[in-house]
N, C-alpha and C positions, 0 to 999 in steps of 0.2 A: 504493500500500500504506500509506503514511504517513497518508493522508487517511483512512483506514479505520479506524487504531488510533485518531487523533485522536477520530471518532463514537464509538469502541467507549468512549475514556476518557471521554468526555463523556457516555455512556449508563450507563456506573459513576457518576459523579459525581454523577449527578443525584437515586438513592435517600441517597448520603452526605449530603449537602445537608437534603434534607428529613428524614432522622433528627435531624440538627443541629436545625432548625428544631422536630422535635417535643420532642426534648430541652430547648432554651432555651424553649419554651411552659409544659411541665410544670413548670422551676423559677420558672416567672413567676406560677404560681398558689399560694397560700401559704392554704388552708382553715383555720379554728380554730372552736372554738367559745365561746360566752361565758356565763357562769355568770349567771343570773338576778342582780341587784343592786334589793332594794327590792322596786316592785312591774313592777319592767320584766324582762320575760319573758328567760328564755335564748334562745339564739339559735344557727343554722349561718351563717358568713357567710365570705367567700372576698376576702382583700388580693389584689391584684395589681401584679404589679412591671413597672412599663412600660416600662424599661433591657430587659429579658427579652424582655417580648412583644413588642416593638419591633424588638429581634434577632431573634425569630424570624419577625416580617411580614418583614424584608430578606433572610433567607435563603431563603423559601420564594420571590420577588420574582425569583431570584440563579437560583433551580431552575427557573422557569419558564421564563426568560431564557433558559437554557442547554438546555433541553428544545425551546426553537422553535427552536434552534440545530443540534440534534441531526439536527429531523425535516429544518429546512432543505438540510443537506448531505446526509442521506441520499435525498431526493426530485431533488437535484440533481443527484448521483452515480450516480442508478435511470436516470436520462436517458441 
């Protein structure tokens, strides 16, 4: 029965993870725009924050991880 909650937590955990990861993605993207200067054209352009995006490659990294872990034990425990 334990073994089961353990999957069941790990099959919760795994959408928490990946909202983490889409949340630290979105603050990692930082859009502005910039006001023509001269004869050099305005522009759309997009900073990004690599502390951010970086957090969110490891957690999505962390989700995966834990998602082959999932299928592992439940393919294990079909047995």
């Amino acid at each position: 029965m334990t073994r089961w909650l353990a999957v069941l937590a790990e099959f919760v955990l795994v959408p928490v993870i990946v909202g983490g990861a889409v949340w630290c993605w979105h603050n990692g993207l930082h859009p502005g725009w910039y006001r023509p200067a001269g004869e050099t054209p305005g522009f759309d352009g997009v900073r990004y924050s690599g502390p951010w995006l970086s957090l969110a490659a490891v957690l999505v990294t962390i989700a995966g991880l834990v998602l082959i872990d999932v299928v592992a034990r439940t393919v294990r425990f079909a047995r």
